[in-house]
C-alpha positions as CSV (number, residue, x, y, z in Angstrom):
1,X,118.6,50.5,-5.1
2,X,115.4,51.4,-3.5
3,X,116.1,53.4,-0.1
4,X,111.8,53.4,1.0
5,X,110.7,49.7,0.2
6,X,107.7,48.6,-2.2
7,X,105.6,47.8,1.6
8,X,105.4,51.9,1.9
9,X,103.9,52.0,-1.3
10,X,101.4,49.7,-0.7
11,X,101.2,50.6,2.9
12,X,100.3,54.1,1.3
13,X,98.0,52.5,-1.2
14,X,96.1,51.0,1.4
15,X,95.8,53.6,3.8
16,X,94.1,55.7,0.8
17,X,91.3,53.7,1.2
18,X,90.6,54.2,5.0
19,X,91.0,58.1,5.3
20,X,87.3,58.9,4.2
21,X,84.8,55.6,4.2
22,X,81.4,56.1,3.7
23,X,79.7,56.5,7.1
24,X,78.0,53.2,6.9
25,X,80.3,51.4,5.5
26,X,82.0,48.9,7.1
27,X,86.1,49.1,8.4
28,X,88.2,46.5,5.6
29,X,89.7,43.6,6.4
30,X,93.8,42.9,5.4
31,X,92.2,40.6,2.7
32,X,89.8,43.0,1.2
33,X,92.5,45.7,1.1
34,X,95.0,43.1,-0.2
35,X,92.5,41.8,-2.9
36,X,91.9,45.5,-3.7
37,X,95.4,45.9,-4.0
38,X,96.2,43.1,-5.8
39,X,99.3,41.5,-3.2
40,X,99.1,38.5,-0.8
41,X,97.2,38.8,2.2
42,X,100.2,37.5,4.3
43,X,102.4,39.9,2.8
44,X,100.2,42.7,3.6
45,X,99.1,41.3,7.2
46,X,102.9,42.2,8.1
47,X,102.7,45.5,6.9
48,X,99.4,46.2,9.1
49,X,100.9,44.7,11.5
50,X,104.0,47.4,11.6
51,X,101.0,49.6,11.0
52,X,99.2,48.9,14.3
53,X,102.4,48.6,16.2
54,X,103.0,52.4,15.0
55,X,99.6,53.5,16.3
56,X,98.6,54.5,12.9
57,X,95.9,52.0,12.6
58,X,93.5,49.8,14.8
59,X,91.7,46.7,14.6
60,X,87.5,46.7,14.8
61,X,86.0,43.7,16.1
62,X,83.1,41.9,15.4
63,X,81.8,40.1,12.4
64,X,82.5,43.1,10.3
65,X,86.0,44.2,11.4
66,X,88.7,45.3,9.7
67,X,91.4,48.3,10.0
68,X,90.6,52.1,10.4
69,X,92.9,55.1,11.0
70,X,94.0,55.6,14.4
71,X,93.9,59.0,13.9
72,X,92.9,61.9,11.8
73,X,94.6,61.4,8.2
74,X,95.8,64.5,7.9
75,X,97.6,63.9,11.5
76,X,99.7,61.5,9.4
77,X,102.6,61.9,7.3
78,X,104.5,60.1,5.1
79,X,107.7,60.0,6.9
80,X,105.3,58.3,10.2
81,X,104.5,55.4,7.1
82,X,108.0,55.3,6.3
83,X,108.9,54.6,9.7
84,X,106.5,52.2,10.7
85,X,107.2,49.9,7.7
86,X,110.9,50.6,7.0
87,X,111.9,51.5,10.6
88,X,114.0,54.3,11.5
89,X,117.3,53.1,9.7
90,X,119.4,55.8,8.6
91,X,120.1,56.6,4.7
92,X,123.9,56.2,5.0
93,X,126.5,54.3,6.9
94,X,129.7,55.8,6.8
95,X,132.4,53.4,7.2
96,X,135.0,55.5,8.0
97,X,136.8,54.5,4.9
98,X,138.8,57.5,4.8
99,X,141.6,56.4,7.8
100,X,142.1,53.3,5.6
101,X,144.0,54.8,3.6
102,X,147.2,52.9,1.8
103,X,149.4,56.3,1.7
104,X,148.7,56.7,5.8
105,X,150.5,53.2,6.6
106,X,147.4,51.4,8.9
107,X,147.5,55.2,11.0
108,X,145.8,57.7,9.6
109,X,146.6,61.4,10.4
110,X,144.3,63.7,12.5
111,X,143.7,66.1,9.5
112,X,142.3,62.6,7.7
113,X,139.8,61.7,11.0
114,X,138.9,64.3,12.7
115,X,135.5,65.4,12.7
116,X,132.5,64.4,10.7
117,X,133.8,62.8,7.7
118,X,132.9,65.5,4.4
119,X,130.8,62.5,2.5
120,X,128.9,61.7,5.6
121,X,128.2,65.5,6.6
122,X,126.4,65.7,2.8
123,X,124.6,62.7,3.1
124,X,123.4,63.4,6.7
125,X,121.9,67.1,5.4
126,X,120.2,64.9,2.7
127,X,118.9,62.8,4.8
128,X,117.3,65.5,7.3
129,X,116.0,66.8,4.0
130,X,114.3,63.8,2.9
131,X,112.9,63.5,6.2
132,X,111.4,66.7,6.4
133,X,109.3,66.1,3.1
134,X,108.5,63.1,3.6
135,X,107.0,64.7,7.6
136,X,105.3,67.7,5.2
137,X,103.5,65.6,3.5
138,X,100.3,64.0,5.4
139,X,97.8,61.1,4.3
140,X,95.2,63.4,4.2
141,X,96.6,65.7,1.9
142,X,97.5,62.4,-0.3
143,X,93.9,61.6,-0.2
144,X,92.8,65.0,-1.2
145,X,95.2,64.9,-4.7
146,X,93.7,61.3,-5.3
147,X,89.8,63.0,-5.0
148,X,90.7,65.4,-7.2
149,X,92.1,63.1,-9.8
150,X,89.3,60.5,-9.5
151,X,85.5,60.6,-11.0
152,X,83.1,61.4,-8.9
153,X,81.8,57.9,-8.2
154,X,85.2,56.3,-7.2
155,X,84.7,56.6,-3.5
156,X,81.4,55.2,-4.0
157,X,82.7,52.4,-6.3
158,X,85.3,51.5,-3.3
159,X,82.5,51.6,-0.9
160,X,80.0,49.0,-3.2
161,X,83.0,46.8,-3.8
162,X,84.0,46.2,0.0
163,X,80.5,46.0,0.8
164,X,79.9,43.0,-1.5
165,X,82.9,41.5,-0.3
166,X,81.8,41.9,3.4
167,X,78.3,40.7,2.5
168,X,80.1,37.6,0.8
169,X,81.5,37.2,4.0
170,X,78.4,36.9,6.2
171,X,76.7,34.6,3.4
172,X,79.3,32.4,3.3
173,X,78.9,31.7,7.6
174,X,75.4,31.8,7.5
């Protein structure tokens, strides 16, 4: 059971591609960064969408718009992503099984409910945990690790590719 889903992966993935564009290069569109990406443009229209709503990414208009960061990359983390996609849904439910009971005959004793239940107090310090990696942990240090994997040219690459598919684009209405 997946606790982040698959759209703050791709979320992630697509985000990589807005923290350092070439300066002339033009802001990409939900279909270019879906066709990129490989996933439906609907599917990833609804991520943006969270996106936008989260203030991590605008809209450009005009004939060439697309998405761009709403701010600085490295002034957004991982757990802001999470958030915006997932929403800010907790990791664990407790369900307060421990007052059902069969032994404590439908009432359960005080030493049985009082106070934070023991499995929920672990899973709550796990979950502030998990939270405060995923918060130390900022786009633009993502980005960084990528550059540093990737040849030289990839940027470039990225940048030739949308501008084709831009350029496509403008043919196509002319």
């Amino acid at each position: 059971m997946s606790f982040i889903s698959t759209g703050v992966e791709y979320g992630l993935h697509c985000l990589l591609f807005l923290t350092a564009p070439a300066s002339d290069a033009p802001a990409p569109s939900v279909r270019d960064l879906a066709d990129i990406q490989g996933v439906p443009v609907e599917y990833l229209a609804k991520l943006f969408t969270k996106l936008s709503k989260a203030g991590l990414v605008v809209a450009t208009e005009g004939a060439r718009g697309g998405f761009v960061l709403a701010r600085p990359a490295d002034d957004i983390s991982f757990l802001d992503v999470v958030v915006a996609i997932d929403g800010d849904k907790p990791l664990f439910e407790c369900r307060e099984i421990r007052t059902r009971c069969a032994v404590f005959n439908s009432e359960a004793p005080a030493w049985a409910s009082t106070g934070v239940c023991s499995i929920h107090a672990v899973m709550l310090a796990a979950e502030r945990r998990m939270r405060d990696e995923l918060a130390g942990h900022s786009l633009g240090e993502l980005a960084g690790q990528v550059a540093a994997k990737a040849p030289a040219n990839f940027s470039h690459q990225v940048a030739t590719w949308m501008e084709k598919r831009i350029s496509g684009r403008r043919g196509n209405r002319d």
